[in-house]
MMTF fields as JSON, N, C-alpha, C and O atoms, coordinates in Angstrom:
{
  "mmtfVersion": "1.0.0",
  "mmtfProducer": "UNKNOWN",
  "numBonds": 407,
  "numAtoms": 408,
  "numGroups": 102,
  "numChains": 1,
  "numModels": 1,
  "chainsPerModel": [1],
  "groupsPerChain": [102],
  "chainIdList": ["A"],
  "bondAtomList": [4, 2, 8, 6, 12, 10, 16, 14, 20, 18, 24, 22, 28, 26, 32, 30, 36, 34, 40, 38, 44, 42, 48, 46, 52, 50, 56, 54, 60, 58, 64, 62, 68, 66, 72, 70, 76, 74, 80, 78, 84, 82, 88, 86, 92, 90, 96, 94, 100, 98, 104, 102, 108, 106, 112, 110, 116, 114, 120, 118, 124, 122, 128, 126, 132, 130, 136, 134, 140, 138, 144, 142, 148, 146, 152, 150, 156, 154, 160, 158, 164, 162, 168, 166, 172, 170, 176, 174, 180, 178, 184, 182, 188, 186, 192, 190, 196, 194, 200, 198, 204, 202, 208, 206, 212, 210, 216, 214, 220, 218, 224, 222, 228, 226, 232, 230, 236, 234, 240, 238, 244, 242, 248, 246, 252, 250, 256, 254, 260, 258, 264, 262, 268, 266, 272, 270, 276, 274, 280, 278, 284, 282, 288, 286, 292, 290, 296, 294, 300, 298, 304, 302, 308, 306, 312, 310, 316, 314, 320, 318, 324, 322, 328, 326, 332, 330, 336, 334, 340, 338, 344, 342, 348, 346, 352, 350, 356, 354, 360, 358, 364, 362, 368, 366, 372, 370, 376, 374, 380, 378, 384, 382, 388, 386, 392, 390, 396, 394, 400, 398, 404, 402],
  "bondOrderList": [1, 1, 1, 1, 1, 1, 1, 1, 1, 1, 1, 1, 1, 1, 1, 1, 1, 1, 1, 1, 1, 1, 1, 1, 1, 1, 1, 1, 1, 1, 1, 1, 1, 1, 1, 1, 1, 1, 1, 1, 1, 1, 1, 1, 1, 1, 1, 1, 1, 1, 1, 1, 1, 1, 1, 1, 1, 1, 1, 1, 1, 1, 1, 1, 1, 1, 1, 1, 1, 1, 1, 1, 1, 1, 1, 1, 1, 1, 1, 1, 1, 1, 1, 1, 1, 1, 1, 1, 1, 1, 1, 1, 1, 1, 1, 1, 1, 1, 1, 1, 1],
  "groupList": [{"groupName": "UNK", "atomNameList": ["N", "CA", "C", "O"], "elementList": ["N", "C", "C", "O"], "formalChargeList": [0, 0, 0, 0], "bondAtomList": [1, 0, 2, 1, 3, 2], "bondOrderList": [1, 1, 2], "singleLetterCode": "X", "chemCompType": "L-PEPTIDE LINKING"}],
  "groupTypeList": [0, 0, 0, 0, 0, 0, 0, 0, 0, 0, 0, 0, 0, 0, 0, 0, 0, 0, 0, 0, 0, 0, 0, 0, 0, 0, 0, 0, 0, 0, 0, 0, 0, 0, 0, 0, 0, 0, 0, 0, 0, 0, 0, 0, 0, 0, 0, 0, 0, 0, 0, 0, 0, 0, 0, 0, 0, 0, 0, 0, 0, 0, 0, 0, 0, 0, 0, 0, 0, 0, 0, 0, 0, 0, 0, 0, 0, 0, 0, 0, 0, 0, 0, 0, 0, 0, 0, 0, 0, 0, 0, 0, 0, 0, 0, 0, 0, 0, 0, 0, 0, 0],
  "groupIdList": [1, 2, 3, 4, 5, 6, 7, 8, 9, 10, 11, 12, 13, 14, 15, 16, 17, 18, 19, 20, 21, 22, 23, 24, 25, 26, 27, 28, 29, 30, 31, 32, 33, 34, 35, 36, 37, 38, 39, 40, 41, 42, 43, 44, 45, 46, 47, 48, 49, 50, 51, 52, 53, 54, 55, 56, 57, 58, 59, 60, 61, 62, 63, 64, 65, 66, 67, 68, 69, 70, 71, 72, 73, 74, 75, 76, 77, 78, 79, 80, 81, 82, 83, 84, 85, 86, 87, 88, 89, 90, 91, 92, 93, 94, 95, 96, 97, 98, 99, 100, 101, 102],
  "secStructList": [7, 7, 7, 7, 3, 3, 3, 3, 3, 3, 3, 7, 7, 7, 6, 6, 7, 2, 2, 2, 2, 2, 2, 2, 0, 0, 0, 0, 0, 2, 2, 2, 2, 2, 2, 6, 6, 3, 3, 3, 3, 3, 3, 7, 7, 7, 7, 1, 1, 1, 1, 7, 1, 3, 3, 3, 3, 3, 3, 3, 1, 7, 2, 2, 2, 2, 2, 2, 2, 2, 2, 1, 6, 2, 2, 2, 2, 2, 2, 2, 2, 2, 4, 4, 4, 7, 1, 1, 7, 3, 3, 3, 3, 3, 3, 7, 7, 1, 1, 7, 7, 7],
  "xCoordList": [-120.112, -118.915, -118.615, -119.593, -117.524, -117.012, -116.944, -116.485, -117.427, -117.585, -115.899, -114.858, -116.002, -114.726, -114.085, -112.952, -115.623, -115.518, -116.661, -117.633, -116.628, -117.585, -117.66, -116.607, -118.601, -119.214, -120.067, -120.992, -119.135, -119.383, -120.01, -119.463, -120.904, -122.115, -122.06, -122.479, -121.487, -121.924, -122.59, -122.595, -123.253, -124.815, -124.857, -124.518, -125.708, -126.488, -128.047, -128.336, -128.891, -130.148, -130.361, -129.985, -131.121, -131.221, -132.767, -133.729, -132.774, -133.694, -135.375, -135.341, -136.534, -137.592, -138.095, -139.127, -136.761, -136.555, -136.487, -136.059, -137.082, -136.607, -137.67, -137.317, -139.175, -140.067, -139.608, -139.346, -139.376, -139.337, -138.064, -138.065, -137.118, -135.538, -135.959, -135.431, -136.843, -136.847, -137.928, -137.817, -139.255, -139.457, -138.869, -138.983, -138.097, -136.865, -136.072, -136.202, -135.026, -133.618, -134.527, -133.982, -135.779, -136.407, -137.532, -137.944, -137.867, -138.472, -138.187, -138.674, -137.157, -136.534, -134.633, -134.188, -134.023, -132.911, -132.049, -131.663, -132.162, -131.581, -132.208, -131.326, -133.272, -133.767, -133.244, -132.467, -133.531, -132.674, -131.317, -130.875, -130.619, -129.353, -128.914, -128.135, -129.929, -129.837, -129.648, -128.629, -130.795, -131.229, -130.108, -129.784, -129.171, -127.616, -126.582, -125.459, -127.325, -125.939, -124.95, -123.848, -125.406, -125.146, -125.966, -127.048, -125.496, -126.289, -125.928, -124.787, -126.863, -126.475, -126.87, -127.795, -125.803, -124.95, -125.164, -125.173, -125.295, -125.594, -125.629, -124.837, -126.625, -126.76, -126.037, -126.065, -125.506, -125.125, -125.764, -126.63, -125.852, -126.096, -125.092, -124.421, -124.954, -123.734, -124.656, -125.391, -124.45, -124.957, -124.468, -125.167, -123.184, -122.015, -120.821, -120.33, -120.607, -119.411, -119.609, -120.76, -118.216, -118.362, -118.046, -117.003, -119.274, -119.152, -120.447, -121.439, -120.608, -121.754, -122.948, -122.572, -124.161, -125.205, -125.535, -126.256, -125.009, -125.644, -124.109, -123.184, -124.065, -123.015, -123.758, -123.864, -124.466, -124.956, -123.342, -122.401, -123.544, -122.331, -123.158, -124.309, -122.681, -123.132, -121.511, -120.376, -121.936, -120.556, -121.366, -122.543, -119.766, -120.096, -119.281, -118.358, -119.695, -119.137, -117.277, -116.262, -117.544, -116.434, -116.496, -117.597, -115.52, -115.32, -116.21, -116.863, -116.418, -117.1, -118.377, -119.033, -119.32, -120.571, -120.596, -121.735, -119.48, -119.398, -119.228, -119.955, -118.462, -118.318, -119.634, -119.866, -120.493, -121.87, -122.527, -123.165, -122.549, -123.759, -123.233, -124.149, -121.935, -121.6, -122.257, -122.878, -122.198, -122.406, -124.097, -124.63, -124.645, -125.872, -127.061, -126.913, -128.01, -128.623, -129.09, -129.316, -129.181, -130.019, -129.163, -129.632, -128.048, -126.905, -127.234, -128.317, -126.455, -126.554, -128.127, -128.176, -129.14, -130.914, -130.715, -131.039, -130.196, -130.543, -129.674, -129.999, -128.145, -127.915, -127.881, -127.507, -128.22, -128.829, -130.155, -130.753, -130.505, -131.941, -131.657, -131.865, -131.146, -130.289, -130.019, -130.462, -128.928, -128.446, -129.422, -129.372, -130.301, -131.6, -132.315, -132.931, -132.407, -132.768, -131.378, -131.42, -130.459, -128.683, -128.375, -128.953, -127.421, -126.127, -124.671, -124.552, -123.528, -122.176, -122.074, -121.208, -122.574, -122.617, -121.188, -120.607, -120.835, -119.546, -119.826, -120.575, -119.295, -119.031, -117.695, -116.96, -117.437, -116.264, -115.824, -116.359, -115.021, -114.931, -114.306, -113.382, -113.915, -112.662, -112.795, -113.879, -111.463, -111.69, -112.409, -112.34, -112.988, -113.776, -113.003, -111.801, -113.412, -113.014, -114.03, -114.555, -114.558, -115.125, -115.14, -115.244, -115.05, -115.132, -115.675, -115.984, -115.746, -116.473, -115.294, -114.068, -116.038, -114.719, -115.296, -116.526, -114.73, -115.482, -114.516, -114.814],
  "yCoordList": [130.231, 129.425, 129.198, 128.958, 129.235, 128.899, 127.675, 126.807, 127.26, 125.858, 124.791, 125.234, 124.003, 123.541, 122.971, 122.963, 122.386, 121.499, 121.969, 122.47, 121.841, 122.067, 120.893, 120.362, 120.512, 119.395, 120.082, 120.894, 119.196, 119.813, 118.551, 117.452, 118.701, 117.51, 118.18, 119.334, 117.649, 117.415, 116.709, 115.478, 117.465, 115.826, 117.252, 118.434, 115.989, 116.505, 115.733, 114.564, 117.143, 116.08, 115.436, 115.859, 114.281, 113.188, 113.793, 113.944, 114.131, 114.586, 113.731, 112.512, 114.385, 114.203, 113.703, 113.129, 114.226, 113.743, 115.0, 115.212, 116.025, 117.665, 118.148, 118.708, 118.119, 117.817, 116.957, 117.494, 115.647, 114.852, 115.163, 114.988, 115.605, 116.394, 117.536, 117.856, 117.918, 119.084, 119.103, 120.017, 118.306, 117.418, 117.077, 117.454, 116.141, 115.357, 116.463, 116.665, 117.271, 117.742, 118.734, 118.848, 119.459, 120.431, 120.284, 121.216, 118.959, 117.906, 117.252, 117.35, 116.355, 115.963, 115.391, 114.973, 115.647, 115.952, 116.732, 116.384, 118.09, 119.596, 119.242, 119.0, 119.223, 119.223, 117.835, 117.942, 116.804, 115.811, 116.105, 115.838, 116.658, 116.779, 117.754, 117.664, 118.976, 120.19, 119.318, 119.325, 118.458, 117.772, 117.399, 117.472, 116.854, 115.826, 117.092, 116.982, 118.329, 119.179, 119.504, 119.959, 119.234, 119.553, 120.714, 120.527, 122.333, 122.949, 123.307, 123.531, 123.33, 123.732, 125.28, 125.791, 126.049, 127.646, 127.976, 129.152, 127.148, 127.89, 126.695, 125.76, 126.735, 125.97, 126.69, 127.918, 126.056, 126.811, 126.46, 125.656, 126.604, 126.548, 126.753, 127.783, 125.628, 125.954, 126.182, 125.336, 127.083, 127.678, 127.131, 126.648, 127.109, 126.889, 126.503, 126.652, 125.753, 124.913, 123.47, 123.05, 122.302, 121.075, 120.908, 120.401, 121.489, 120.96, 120.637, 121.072, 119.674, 119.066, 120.615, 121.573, 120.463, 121.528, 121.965, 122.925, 121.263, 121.845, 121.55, 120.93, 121.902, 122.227, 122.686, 123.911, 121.885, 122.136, 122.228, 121.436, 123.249, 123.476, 123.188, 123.622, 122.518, 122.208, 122.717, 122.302, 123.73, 123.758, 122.861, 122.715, 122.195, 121.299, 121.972, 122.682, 121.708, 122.473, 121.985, 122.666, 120.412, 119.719, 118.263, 117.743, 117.653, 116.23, 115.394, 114.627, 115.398, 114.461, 114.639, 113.599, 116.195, 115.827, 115.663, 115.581, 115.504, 114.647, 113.245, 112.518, 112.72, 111.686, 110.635, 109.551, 111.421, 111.054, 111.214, 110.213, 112.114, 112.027, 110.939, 110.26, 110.74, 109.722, 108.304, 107.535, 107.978, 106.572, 106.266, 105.249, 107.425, 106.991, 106.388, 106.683, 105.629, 105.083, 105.787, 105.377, 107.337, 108.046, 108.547, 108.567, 108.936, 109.338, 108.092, 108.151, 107.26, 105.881, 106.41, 106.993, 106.256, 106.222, 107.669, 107.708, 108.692, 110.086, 110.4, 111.334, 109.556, 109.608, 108.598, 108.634, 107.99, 106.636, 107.019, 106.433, 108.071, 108.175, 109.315, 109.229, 110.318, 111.117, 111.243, 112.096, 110.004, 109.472, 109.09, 109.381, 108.419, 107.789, 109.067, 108.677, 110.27, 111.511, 112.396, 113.532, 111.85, 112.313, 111.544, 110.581, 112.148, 111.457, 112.531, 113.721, 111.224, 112.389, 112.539, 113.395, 112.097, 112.592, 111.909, 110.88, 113.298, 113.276, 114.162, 115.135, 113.854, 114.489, 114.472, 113.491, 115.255, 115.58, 116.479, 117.588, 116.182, 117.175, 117.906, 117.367, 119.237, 120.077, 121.068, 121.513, 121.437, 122.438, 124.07, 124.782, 124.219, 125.646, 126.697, 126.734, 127.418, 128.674, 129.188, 128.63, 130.687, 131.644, 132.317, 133.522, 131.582, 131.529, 130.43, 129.311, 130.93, 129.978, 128.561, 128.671, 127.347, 126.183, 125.301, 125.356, 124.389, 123.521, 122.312, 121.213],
  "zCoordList": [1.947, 1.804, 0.32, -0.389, -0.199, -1.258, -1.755, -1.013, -3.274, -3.264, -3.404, -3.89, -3.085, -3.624, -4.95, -5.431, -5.407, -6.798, -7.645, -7.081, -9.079, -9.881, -10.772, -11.125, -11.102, -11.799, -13.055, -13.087, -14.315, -15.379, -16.038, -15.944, -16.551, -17.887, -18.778, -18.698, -20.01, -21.064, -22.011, -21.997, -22.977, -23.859, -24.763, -24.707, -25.881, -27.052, -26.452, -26.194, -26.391, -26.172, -27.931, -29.024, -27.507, -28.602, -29.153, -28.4, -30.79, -31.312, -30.805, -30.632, -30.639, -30.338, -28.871, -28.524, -28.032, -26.526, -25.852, -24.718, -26.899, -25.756, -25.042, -24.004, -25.292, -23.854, -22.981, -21.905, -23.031, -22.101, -21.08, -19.862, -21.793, -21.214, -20.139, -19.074, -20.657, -19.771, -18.985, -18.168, -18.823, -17.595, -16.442, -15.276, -17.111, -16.387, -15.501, -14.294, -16.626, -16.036, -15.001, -13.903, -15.135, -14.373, -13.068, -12.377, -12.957, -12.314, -11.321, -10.194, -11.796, -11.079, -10.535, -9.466, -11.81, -12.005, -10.337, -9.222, -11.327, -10.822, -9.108, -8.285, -8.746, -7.403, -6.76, -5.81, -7.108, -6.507, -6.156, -5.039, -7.082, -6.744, -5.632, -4.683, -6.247, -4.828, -3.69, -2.999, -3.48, -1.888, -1.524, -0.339, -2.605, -1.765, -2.217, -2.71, -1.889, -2.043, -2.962, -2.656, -4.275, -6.061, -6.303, -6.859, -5.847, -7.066, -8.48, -8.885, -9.072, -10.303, -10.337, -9.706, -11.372, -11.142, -12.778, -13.14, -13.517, -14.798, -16.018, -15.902, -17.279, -18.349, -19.422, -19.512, -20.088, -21.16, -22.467, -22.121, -23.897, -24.883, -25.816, -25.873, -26.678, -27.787, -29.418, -29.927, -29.783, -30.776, -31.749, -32.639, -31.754, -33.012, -32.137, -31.019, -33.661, -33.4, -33.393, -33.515, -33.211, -32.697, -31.431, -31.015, -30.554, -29.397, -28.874, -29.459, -27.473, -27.104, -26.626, -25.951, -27.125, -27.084, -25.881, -25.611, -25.188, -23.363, -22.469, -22.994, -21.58, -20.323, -19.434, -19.379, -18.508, -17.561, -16.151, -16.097, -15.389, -14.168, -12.779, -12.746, -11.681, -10.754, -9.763, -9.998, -8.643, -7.43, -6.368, -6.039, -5.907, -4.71, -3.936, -4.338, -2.407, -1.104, -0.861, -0.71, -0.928, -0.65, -1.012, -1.189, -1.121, -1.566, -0.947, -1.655, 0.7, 0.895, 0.682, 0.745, 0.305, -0.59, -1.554, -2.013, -2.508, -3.705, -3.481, -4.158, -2.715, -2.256, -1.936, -2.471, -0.759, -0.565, -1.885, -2.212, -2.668, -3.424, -4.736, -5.2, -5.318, -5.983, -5.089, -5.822, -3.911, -3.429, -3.173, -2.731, -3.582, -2.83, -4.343, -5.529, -3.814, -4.812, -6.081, -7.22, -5.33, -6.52, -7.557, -8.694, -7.381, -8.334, -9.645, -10.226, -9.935, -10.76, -11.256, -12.339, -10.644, -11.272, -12.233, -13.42, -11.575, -12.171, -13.181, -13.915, -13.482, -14.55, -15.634, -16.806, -15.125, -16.175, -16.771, -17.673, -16.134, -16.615, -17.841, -19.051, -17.095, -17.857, -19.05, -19.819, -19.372, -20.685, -21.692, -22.887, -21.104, -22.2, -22.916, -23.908, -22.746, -23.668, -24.031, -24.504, -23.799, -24.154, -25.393, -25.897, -25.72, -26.393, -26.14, -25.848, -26.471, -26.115, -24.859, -24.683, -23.649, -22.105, -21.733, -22.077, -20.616, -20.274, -19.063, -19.146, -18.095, -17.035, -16.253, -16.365, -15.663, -15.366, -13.674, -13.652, -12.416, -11.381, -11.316, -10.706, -11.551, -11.524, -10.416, -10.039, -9.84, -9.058, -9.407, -10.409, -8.297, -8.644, -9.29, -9.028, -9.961, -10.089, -10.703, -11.666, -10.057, -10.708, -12.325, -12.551, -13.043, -14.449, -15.18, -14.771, -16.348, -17.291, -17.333, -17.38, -17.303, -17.003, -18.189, -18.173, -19.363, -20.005, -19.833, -20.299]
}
């Protein structure tokens, strides 16, 4: 099935927080979210330029598993937790499309 929505994060991880980031985003992050039906489809890396260093992409099926996974307790914990090895975090829902989306 085709997803309907893609969920885009943006951050600068916060200097001397990049073990602990990737613990986290690889731990328990990314898999939590799988469970409520968020996968994530690709990380990016910004080399250059002024823009935020990571773009992590997540497709969702349809609104109401975005819907569910915005209301449920763990959303709020996993990006609050999130933020504390971030800076610059921004997220955003746009409709899918098969291309690069920022």
């Amino acid at each position: 099935m085709k997803p309907e929505y893609k969920l885009l994060i943006t951050y600068d991880i916060l200097p001397g927080k990049q073990d602990s980031y990737y613990r986290y985003v690889l731990g328990e992050f990314v898999p939590t979210l799988r469970n409520m039906g968020v996968h994530m489809t690709s990380a990016w890396h910004t080399a250059y330029g002024k823009y935020p260093a990571r773009l992590l992409e997540f497709t969702i099926e349809s609104h109401d598993v975005w819907r569910r996974a915005r209301a449920s307790s763990h959303w709020r914990r996993l990006e609050d937790r999130l933020q504390t090895y971030t800076t610059a975090y921004q997220r955003k829902l746009v409709l899918y499309r098969d291309t690069f989306q920022f």
